[in-house]
N, C-alpha and C positions, 0 to 999 in steps of 0.2 A: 764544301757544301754544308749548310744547317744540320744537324740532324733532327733537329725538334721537328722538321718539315719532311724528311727519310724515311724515318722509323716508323709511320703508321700507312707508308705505302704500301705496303703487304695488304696489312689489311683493311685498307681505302679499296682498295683496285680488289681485293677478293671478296668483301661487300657487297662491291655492286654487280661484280657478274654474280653471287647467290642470288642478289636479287632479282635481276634479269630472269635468270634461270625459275626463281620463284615464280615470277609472272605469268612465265610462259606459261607454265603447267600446271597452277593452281586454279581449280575451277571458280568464277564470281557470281554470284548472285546477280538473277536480271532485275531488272524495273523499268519505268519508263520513259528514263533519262537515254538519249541517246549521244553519239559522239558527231558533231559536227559536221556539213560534207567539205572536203577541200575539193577548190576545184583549180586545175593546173592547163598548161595551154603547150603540151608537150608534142600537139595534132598541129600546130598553129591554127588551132581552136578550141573552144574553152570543154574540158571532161573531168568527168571526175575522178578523183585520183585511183578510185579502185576499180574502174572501167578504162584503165592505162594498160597497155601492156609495157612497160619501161618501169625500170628501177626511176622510182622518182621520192624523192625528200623534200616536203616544201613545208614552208611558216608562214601563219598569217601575219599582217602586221600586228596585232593583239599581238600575238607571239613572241616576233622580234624585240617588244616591246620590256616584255616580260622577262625574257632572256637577257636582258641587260645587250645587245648584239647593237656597236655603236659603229663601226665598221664592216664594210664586205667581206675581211676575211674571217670575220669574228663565228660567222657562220659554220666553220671547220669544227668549232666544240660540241654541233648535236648532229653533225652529216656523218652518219659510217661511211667507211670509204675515201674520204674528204681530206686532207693533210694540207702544211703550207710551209715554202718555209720562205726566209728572207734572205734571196743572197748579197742585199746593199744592205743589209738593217733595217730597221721597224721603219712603215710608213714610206717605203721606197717601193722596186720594182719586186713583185713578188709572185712565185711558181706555186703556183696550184695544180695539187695532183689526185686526180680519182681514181681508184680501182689499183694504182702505181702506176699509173700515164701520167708521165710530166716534164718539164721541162726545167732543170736548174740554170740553163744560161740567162743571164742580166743584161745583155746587151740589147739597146733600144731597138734593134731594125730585124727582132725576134719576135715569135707569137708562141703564145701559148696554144698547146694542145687542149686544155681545157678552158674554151670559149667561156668569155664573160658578154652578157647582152644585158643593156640596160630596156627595158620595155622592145622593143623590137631591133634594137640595133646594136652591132655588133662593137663592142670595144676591142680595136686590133692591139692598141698600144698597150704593153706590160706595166708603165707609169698610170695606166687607167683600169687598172685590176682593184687597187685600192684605193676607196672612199667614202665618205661620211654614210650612212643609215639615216633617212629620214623622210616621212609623208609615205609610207611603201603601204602596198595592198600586200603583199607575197613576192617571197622568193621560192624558186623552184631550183633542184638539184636533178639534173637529168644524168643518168649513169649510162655510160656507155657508150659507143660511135654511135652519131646522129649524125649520118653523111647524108641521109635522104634529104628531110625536110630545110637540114640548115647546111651540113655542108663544110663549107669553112673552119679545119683547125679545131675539128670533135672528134679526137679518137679516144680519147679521156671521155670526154660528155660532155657538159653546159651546167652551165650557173647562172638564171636568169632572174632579174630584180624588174619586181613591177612596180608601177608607181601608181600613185591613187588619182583617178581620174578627174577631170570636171563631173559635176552632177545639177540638176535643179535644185534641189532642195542646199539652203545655206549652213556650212561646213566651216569651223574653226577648233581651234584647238594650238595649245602652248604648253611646254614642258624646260621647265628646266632644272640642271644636274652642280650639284656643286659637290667634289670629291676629293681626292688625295692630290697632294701636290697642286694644290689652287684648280684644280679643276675646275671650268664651268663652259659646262654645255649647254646648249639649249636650242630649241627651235618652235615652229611656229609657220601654220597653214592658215588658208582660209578660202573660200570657195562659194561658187553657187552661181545661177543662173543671172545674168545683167538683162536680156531681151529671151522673148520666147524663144529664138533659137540659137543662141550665143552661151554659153556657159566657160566658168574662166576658174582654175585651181591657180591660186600662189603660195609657195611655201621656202622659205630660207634654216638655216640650220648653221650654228657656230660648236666649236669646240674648242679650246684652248686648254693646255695645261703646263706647268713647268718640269723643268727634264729630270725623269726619275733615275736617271744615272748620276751617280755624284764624281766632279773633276775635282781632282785634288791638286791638281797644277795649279796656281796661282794668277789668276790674272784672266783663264778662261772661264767660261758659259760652263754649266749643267745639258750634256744632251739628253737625244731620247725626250724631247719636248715634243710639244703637237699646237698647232694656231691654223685651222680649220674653217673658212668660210664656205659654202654654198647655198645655193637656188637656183629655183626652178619653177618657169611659168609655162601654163598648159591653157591652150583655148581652144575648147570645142564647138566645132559651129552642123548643128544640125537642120536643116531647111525642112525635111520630111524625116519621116520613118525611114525612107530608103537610103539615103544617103547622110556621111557626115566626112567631118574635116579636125582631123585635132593636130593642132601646131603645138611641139614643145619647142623651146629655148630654155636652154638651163646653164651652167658655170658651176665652178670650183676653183678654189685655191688652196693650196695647205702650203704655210711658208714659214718653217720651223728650223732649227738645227736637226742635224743631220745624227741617227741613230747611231750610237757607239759601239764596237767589241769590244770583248775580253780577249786580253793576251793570254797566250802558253805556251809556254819554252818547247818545243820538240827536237826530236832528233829521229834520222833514217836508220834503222837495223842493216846487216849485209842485203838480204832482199830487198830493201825499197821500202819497206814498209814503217809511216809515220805513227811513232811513239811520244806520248809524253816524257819529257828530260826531267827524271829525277831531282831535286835541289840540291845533291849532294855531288852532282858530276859535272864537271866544265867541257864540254863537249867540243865549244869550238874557240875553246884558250881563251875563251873573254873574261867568265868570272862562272862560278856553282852556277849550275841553274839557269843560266839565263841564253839568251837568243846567240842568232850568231855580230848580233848590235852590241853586246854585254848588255841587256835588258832583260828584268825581270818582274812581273808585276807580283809584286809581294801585300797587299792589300784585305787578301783575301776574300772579298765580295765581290759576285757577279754583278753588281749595282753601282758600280766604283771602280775609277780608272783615273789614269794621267795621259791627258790629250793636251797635245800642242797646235789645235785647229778648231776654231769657232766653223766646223762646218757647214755650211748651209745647205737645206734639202729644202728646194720649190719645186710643187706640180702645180698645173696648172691645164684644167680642159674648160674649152670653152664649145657649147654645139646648139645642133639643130634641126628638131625631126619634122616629117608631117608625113600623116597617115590618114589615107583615102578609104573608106569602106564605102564599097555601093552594092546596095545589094538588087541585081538585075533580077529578079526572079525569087519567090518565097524560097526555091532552094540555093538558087543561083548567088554567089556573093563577088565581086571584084577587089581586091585589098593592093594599093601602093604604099611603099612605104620609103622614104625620099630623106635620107638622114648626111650631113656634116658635121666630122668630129677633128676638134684640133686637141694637139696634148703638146704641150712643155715641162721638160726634164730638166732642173739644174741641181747636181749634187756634186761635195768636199768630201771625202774621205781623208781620214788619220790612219792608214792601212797598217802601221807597225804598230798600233796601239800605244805608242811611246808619249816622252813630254820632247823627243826632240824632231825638228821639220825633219825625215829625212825619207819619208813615200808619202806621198802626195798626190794622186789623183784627181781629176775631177771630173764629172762627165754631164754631157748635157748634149739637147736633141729636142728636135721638133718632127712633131708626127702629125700629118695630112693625113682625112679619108672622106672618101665620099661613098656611099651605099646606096644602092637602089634596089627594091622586089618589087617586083609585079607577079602576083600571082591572083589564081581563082580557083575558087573550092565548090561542092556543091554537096547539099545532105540527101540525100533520100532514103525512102525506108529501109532498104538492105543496102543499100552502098550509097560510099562515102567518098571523095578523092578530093587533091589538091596538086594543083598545078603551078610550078610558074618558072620566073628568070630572077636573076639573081645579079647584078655587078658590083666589084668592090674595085676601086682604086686610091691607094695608098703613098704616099711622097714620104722618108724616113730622111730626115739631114741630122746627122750624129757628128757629134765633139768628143771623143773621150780622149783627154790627155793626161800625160803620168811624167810627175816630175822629181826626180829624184838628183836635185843637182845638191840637197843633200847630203849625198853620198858620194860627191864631185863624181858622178855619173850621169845619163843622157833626161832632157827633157824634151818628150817624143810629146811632137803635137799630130792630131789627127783629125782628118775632115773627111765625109763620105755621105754619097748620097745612095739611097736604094728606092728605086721605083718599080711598083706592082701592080697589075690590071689583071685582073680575074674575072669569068664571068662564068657562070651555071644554068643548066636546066635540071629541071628537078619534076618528078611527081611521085604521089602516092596513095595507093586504094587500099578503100574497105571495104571486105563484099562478106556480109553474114551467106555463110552456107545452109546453115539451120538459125532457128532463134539460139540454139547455141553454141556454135561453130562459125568462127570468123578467120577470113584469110587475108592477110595485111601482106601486100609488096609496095615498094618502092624503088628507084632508081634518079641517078643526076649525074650529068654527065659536065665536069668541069673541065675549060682552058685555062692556062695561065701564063703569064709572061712575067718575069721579076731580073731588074738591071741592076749593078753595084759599080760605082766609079770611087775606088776607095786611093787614099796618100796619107801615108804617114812618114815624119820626117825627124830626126835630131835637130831641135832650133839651139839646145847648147853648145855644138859644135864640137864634144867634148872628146868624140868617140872614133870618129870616121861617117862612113857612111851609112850612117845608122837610116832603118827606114822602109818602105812597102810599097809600090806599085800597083797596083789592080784596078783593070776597065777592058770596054773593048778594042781600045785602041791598043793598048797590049798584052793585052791576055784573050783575044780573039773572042769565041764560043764561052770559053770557061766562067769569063763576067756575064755570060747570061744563062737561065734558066726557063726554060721552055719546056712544059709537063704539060697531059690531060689524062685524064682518070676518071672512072665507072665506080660509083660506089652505090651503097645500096642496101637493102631491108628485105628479108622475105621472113614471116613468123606466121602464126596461129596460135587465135585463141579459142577456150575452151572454158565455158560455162556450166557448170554440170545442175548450180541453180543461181538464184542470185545474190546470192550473198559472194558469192568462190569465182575467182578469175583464174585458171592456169594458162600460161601462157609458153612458149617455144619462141628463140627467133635467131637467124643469123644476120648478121650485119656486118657493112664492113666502111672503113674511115680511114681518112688519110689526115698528114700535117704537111703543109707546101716545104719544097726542098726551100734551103737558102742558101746563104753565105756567112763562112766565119769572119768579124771583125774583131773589134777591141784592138788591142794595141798587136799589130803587127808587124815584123823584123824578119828582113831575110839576108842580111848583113852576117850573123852569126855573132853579133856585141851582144845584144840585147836577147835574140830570137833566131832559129832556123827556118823560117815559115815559108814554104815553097806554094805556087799557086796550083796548084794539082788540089792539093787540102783546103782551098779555099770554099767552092763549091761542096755542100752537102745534100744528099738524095732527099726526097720526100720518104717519109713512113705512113703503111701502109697497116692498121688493124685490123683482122677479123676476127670478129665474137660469134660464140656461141653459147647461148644464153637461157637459162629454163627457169619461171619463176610462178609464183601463186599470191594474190592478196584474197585474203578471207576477213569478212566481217561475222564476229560471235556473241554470244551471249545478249541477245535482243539487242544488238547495237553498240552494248560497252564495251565492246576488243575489236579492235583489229589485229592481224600478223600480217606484214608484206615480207616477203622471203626472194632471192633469187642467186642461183649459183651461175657462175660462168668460165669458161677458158679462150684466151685470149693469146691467137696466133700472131705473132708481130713479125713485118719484117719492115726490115731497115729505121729500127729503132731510132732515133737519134738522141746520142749518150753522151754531154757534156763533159769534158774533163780539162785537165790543162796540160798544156806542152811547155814546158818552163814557165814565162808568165802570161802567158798565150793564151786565152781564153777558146779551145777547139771542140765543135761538134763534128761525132763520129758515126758512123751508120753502123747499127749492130743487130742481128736478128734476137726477138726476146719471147720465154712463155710464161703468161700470167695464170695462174689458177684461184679461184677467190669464191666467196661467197657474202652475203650483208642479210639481214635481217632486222627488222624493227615490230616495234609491238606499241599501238598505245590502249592507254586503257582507262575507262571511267568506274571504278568498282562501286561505289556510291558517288548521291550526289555533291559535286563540291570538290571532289578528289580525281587529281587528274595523273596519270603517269606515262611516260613514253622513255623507252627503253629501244638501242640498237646495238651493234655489235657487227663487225666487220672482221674477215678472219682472209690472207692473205698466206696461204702456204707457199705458194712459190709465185717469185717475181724477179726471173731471173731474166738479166741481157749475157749473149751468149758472146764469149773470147772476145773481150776487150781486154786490149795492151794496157800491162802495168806496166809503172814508170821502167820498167829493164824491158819494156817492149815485148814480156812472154804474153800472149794470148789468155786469158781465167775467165769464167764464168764469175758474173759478180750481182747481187742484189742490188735492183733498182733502187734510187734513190725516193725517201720520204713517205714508203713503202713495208709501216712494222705489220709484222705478221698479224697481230691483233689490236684490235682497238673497240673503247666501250664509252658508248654515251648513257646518260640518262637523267629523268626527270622528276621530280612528285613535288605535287603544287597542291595544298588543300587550302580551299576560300570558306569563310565558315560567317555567316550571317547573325550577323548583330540586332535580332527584331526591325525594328525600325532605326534605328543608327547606323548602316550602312554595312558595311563587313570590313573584314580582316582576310587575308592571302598571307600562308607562308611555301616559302620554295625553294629546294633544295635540285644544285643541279653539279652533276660532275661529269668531268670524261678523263678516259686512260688510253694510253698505248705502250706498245712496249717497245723494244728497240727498234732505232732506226737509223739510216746516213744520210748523209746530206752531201757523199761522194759516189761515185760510181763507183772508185778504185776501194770501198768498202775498209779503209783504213781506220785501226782503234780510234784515231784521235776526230773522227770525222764521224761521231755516231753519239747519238745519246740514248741510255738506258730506257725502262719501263718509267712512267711517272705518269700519277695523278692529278689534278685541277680540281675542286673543290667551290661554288657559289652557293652564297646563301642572299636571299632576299624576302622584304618582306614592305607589305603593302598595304593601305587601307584606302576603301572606297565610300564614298559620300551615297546615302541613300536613293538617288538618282543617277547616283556614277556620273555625273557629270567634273568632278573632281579629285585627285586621289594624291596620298602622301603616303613616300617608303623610303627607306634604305637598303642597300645592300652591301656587300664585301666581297671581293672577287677573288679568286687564291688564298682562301682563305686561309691556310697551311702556309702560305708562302711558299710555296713548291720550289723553287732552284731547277730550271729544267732549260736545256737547248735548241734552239728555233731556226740554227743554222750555223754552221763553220765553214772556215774557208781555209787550206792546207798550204800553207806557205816556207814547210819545211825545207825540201829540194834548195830551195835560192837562200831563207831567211831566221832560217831554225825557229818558224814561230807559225801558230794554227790564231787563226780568227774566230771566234764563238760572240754569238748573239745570242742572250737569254730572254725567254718570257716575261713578263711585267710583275714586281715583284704585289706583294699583298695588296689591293686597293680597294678602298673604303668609299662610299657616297649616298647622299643624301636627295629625293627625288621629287619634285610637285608639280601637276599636271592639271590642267584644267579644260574641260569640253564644250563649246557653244552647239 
């Protein structure tokens, strides 16, 4: 590790919670500048955010903008709560976790607990969590089970990205990035009305850069690269006031080399538990220090490695929505919303980190879905409700095969399909008791049905009968899963004036059971994998939740605050069973709280401050590798974590202005295993952006720079423990210091 990037973490990270802390309790002077309304759509209807009762975190596109936020999960550096990690590497399938709800397994025909929606539609696939940033209105961060209104795989909460609509009036605008490592980004909208009731947004977005990880092997690529297409066209067709029609069709591609690890020699102690192998000890008679291959990455940089694999990582979605709003009645609204989403996975892994072939993976998968809601809502002056149905039908055809002939050992190819049909009803009321006493219930009652016809086989030949079975035809009931579940919302709010929302709620949320895949073995060469373990339970959250947003000082402060405890059962806890990728059902209890603060102290000066505090987030007696039952810390889950912001724009007479802004965030320790092993965790560490901007006297144009890790931080984004079999841990690090240059133009 650097130290020049070390030694002022202390006090980086103590800093900024004084500052925080500063904020909170220093009184500001009012005037008659005020802060903004955000307005979020956490009702599936548009409110404003401090007339929410839900932990909500949302940005405008101004924001995102600002924030340098060039990807979906880029969003995690200003969400308390919010973490991510990568368990294929940067730009691949990635776990998102809120509150410590989440899901570390990588296997395609998995969902996450914390739902991603683009504009009203649900992305199922893990390969469609991450993608380009661009043409967005807002994103929202919904914390918590939202089993009422959405339902589907929110026991975490949602993370929804909105996109900028058609409108009448003509809309354009161009941006482009040229930055470290040949970077160059760019994109490009443009919009407005064709006929009085026809209106058409088109906007496309490129990214390309070369790979910031250096191969030192001869003859190979640079990974860790990025080559970025998308667009997306939107036509809204309005006949009257009461009715409209918007069709999106939109695509992606990202077709790069495949994100690299860092090697590390380990070694198991008498308990089981993975240790870094000192340089100085031959652990498994190879050579000092090194694997049980004789490898050792001696390099010293997280940034640099010896790969013997040009690997290749393609995604690719391609879809298509259309959404119906008719509104029967001034209160009366009708909403459909008729979405297909396709996703393709192809990814190479170097999994020993080495320069010689000898694990080699590669996985790839195609994912089907089709979604339908129909629902209807109605306003009136003390109550509020929304109704409707809900279908989701999903097609997973997964390839992960692992080849390790290498090692004149087995290459296990595997083919499997999983098909799913879900449907729900759903509603939910508002009903003001007084003008300031409101009592919110909901309820949705879901069916579901999910089939798995899985084969995997030794085509090396090299082993015996290496290999796995699973369907109905012989494993009866157990290849299928057949669930339906109650969940649901009851709170109160409590307005004492208007400025102050306190709010109470319990709620509760489920994740669909499935089935473990990836490479299974019940031969005993490879794997023990018995079909009993194939089948996993759904989980089941209920929260209990009490929070307050306040608006103060004539408008220049907000505080949203809300604590919660969070009863889990039948957690589902990734781990591994030799090379087995297995989820396990585990009862778990979260305790947490978040807070944010933004603030206008004068005009010009803008600051927003959070803080996430996470005392316990324990899953209860899961088997370590000797099978004893422990209590272990959920994954991705540090006890505390600190964003923040201050952005001052400072006006140039009539020459335009000047913006500077400073943005960081901290967490402290975390794992990226359930089994909570040293070598599977990364310490406290801060992030550090600076950026700076100037705007043309009509803002119609603007030029800036900025530098992202500015410290160059050295910090871990995700490991993977491959001691047991290989005396070697996997680690994926952050993106080292990067620098760019930025010009924007507005019609």
């Amino acid at each position: 590790m650097k130290t020049h990037a070390n030694k002022s973490k202390f006090l980086s990270s103590a800093s900024l919670t004084l500052l925080a802390s500063m904020v909170v309790m220093t009184p500001i002077a009012a005037s008659a500048a005020v802060l903004g309304e955000i307005t979020v759509t956490a009702y599936k209807r548009e409110t404003l955010i401090q007339d929410t009762s839900v932990s909500v975190t949302a940005f405008s596109g101004e924001q995102i903008r600002n924030l340098g936020f060039t990807n979906s999960i880029d969003i995690v550096n200003q969400t308390p709560g919010l973490t991510f990690g990568t368990p294929t590497a940067e730009g691949n399938n990635a776990s998102l976790t809120l509150r410590g709800v989440g899901l570390n397994d990588f296997n395609d025909n998995n969902e996450g607990p914390v739902a991603v929606y683009v504009d009203e539609t649900y992305m199922s696939a893990l390969s469609g969590v991450t993608f380009q940033l661009f043409d967005l209105e807002r994103v929202e961060v919904l914390r918590g089970p939202q089993g009422t209104l959405y339902g589907r795989n929110t026991t975490g909460g949602i993370v929804k990205f909105v996109t900028k609509k058609p409108t009448e009036e003509f809309e354009a605008y161009g941006e482009f990035t040229y930055g470290s490592n040949d970077q160059k980004k760019w994109e490009v909208a443009a919009g407005g009305a064709i006929t009085d009731n026809v209106m058409v947004r088109a906007s496309v977005a490129g990214n390309k850069f070369d790979g910031y990880v250096k191969n030192l092997n001869p003859g190979f690529k640079d990974p860790n690269d990025t080559d970025n297409l998308a667009g997306r066209v939107q036509v809204l067709f309005e006949p009257d006031e009461t009715f409209s029609v918007l069709v999106n069709v939109h695509a992606s591609e990202d077709d790069s080399l495949a994100g690299s690890w860092q090697h590390q020699a380990t070694f198991a102690d008498a308990s089981g538990v993975s240790l870094a192998l000192p340089d100085s000890v031959d652990f498994y008679a190879t050579c000092a220090g090194c694997d049980a291959f004789g490898y050792k990455d001696t390099d010293g940089s997280p940034w640099k490695g010896s790969y013997d694999r040009n690997g290749g990582l393609k995604i690719e979605n391609r879809g298509a929505s259309a959404t119906v709003n008719w509104d029967l009645t001034d209160t009366l609204t009708l909403t459909s919303v008729s979405a297909y989403e396709k996703f393709e996975r192809f990814f190479e892994e170097d999994t020993e980190q080495s320069p010689f072939p000898l694990i080699n993976p590669t996985f790839s998968a195609e994912i089907d879905q089709f979604t339908q809601e129909l629902r209807i809502a109605q306003e009136g002056e003390r109550l509020r409700w929304t109704g409707g149905f809900y279908f989701f039908d999903q097609e997973v055809d997964g390839s992960p095969d692992l080849d390790t002939t290498g090692l004149g050992f087995v290459n296990i190819d595997v083919e499997y399909k999983q098909e799913t049909t879900s449907w729900s009803l759903f509603g939910q009321t508002e009903f003001d008791l007084t003008e300031q006493l409101t009592l919110i219930g909901g309820l949705r009652f879901t069916k579901e049905n999910k089939e798995l016809n899985y084969l995997s086989t030794d085509i090396s030949g090299c082993c015996g009968p290496v290999g796995f079975v699973f369907n109905k035809a012989t494993n009866g009931g157990l290849a299928e899963q057949k669930t339906d579940n109650v969940t649901g919302r009851i709170g109160i709010d409590f307005r004492p004036n208007e400025d102050t929302l306190l709010y109470a709620t319990v709620s509760r949320g489920t994740k669909s059971a499935g089935f473990n895949t990836g490479i299974l073995d019940s031969s005993g060469v490879f794997g023990s994998n018995v079909p009993g373990e194939i089948p996993y339970k759904e989980e089941t959250l209920t929260s209990y939740e009490a929070g307050f947003k306040a608006t103060l000082l004539d408008g220049r402060a907000r505080i949203n605050a809300a604590g919660f405890y969070y009863d889990y059962e039948d957690f589902q806890a990734f781990t591994f069973e030799g090379l087995s990728q297995v989820i396990v059902n585990a009862d778990a209890k979260v305790i947490g709280a978040e807070a944010e603060v933004t603030l206008n102290p004068v005009d010009g000066l803008d600051m927003l401050f959070g803080i996430s505090y996470l005392p316990k987030a324990e899953a209860k007696n899961v088997a370590d590798s000797l099978g004893v039952p422990r209590d272990r810390r959920m994954v991705l889950a540090p006890k505390v974590q600190l964003n923040g912001l201050v952005r001052y724009e400072h006006e140039l007479d009539d020459m335009g202005s000047i913006a500077f802004q400073v943005d960081a965030s901290y967490q402290n320790k975390t794992f990226f295993d359930i089994q909570n092993h040293p070598v599977s965790s990364e310490n406290g560490y801060d992030v550090w952006n600076f950026r700076a901007t100037y705007y043309s006297p009509d803002r119609r144009w603007e030029l800036g720079g900025f530098v992202q890790n500015a410290f160059e931080e050295e910090y871990k984004v995700y490991t993977f423990d491959f001691t047991g079999f290989f005396g070697f841990n996997q680690q994926a690090f952050g993106r080292p210091r990067w620098w760019g240059v930025r010009a924007a133009a507005h019609l």
